[in-house]
C-alpha positions in Angstrom: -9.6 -11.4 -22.7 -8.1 -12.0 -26.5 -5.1 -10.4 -26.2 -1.6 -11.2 -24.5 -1.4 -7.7 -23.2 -4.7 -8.4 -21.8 -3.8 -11.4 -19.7 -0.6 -9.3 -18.7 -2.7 -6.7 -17.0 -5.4 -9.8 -15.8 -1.7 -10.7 -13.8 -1.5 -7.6 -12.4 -5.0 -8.2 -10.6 -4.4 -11.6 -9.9 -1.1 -11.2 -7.7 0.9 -12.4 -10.5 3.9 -10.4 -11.5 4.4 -10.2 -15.5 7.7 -11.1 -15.4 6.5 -14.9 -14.0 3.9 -15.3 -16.6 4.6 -17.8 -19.4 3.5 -18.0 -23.0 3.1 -21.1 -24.1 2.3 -21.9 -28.2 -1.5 -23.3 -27.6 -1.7 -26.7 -29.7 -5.6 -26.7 -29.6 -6.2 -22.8 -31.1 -9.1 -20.7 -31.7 -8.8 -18.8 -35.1 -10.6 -16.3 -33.4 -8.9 -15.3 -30.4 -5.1 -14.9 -29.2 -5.4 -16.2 -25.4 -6.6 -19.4 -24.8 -9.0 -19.8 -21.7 -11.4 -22.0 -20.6 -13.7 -18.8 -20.1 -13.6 -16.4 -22.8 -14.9 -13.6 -20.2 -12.2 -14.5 -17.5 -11.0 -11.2 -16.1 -8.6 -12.8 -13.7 -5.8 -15.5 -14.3 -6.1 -18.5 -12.0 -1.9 -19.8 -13.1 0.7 -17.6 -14.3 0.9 -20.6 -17.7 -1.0 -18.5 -20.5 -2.2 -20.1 -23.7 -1.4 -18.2 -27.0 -2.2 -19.1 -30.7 0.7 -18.4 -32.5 -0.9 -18.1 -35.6 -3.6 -15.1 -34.6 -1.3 -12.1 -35.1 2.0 -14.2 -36.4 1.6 -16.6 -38.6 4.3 -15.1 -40.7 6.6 -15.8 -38.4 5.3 -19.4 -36.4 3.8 -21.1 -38.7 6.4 -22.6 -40.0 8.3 -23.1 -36.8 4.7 -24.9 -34.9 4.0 -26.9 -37.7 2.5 -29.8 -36.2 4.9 -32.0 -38.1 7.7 -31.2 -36.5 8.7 -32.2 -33.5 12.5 -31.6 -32.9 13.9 -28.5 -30.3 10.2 -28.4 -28.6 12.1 -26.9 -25.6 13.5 -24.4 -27.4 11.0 -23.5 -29.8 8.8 -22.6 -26.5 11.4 -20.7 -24.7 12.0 -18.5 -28.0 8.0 -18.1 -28.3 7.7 -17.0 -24.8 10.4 -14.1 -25.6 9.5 -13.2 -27.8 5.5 -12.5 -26.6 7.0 -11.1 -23.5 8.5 -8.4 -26.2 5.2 -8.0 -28.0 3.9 -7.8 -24.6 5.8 -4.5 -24.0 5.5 -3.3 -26.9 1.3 -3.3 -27.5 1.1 -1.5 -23.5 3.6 1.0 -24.5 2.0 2.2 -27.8 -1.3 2.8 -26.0 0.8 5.2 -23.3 0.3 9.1 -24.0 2.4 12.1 -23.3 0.4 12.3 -19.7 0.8 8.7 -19.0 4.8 8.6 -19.5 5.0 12.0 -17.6 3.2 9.9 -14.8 5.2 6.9 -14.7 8.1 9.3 -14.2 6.4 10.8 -11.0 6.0 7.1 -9.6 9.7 6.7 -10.0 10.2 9.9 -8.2 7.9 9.1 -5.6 9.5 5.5 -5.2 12.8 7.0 -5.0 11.9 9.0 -2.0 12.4 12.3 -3.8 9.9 13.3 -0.7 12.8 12.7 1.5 10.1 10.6 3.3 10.5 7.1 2.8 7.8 7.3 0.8 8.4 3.7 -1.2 6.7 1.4 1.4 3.5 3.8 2.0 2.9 3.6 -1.6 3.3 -0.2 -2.4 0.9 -0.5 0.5 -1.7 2.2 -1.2 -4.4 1.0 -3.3 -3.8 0.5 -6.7 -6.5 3.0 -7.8 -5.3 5.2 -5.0 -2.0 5.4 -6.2 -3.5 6.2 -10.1 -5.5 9.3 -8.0 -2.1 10.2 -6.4 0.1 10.7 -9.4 -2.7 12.7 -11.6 -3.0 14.9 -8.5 0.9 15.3 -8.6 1.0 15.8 -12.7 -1.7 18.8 -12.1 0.0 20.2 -9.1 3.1 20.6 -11.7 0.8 22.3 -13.9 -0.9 24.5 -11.4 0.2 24.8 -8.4 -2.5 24.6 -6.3 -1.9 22.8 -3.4 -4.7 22.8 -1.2 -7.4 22.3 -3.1 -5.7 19.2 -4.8 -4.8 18.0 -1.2 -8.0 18.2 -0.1 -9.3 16.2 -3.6 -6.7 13.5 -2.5 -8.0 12.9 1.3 -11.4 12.7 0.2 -10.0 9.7 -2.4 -8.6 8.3 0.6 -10.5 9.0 3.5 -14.3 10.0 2.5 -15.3 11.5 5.6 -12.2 13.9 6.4 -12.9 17.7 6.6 -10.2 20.4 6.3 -10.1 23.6 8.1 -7.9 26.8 7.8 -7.4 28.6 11.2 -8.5 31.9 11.2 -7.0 32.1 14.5 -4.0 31.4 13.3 -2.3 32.1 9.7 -1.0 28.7 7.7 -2.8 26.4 9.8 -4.8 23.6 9.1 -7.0 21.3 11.1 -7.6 17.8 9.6 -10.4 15.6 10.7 -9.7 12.5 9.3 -12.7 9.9 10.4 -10.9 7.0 11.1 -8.9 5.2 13.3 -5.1 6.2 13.4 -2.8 3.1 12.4 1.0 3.2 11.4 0.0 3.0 7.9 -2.5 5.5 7.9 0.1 7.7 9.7 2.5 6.9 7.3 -0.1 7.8 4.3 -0.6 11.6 6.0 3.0 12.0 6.2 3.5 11.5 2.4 0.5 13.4 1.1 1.3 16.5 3.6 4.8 16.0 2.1 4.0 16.1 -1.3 1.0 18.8 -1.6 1.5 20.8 1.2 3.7 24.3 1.1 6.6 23.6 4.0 5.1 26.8 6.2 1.4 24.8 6.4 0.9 23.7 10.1 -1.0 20.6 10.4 -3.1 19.1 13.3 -4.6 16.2 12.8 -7.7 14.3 14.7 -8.3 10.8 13.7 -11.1 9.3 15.2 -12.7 11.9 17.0 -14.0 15.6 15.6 -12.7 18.8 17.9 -16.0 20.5 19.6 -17.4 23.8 17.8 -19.6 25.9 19.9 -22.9 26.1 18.0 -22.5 22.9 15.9 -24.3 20.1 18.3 -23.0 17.1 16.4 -19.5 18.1 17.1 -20.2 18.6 21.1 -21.3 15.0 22.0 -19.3 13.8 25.6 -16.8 11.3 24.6 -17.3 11.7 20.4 -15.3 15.0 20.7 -11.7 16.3 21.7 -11.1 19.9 23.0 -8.8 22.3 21.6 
């Protein structure tokens, strides 16, 4: 970690939100690095209080006003510098952010906005982070396109490794979903949303949780009490 954009996305691992960190002008700098830490390698903040050396990237600007000579507004010298990194902050994340990445923080928005007509905000503030990253590229490539089922199916095995998906030939637009775990509401909640969102409206969807449906001819789907009949 050297940089304050770095310890701003260490916060997001570490349960801190960014808005709560704080910069504080380090009075003890390295000349070599921006963040302050006890460990150079830290990957995770341990107190939303972050160390910066004003004079790594802007001694333009600070040196001047940290000059260790002067000692009058401390208070608001610090509240100006933290500001005014929070700004910087912003400002480094953004210029790393490509078309794509823009494009999906728009299609978070829209999920979080229930444009599902779901509820969908609370099932995915509950998702994994990396889950939710899997979600939205999913989403950007179904704009592009437009395949459905083989980008739900991509998205279940993200979530749930052992589910299998079967089209019906019995009957047309049906789909039976082995999931492989245990059904909880959240899980539940997690199905609805990605049927919602990848699924065509006319797709009929059962789904079995813990338990595979028997198939005459497959032995490791007929096992007594391992199985449900359909």
């Amino acid at each position: 970690m050297n940089l304050a954009w770095e310890a701003a996305l260490c916060a997001d691992k570490s349960g801190f939100d960014r808005e709560d960190i704080r910069y504080v002008p380090s009075k003890n700098s390295s000349p070599y690095v921006e963040v302050i830490l006890d460990n150079l390698n830290a990957t995770v903040l341990t107190q939303p209080e972050v160390e910066i050396n004003p004079l790594y990237r802007f001694s333009h600007l600070f040196a001047d006003m940290f000059d260790i000579n002067l000692s009058e507004y401390q208070k608001s010298r610090e509240l100006f510098f933290d500001i005014f990194i929070h700004y910087i902050v912003q400002l480094d994340l953004r210029q790393g952010l490509s078309r794509k990445q823009y494009q999906l923080r728009y299609i978070l928005k829209d999920l979080l906005a229930d444009v599902c007509e779901i509820n969908s905000e609370p099932v995915i503030l509950q998702m994994k982070t990396e889950h939710v990253a899997v979600l939205l590229r999913l989403v950007w490539k179904l704009y592009r396109c437009g395949s459905s089922i083989m980008l739900f199916k991509e998205m279940m095995k993200v979530i749930y490794p052992s589910s299998i998906i079967y089209e019906s030939r019995e009957k047309a637009n049906q789909l039976l979903i082995y999931i492989g775990e245990k059904e909880t509401e959240e899980s539940r909640a997690q199905m609805e949303l990605l049927q919602a969102v990848f699924l065509p409206i006319h797709k009929q969807v059962s789904l079995f949780w813990e338990h595979h449906f028997g198939i005459i001819g497959i032995d490791e789907t007929m096992k007594m009490d391992e199985m449900i009949i359909i």
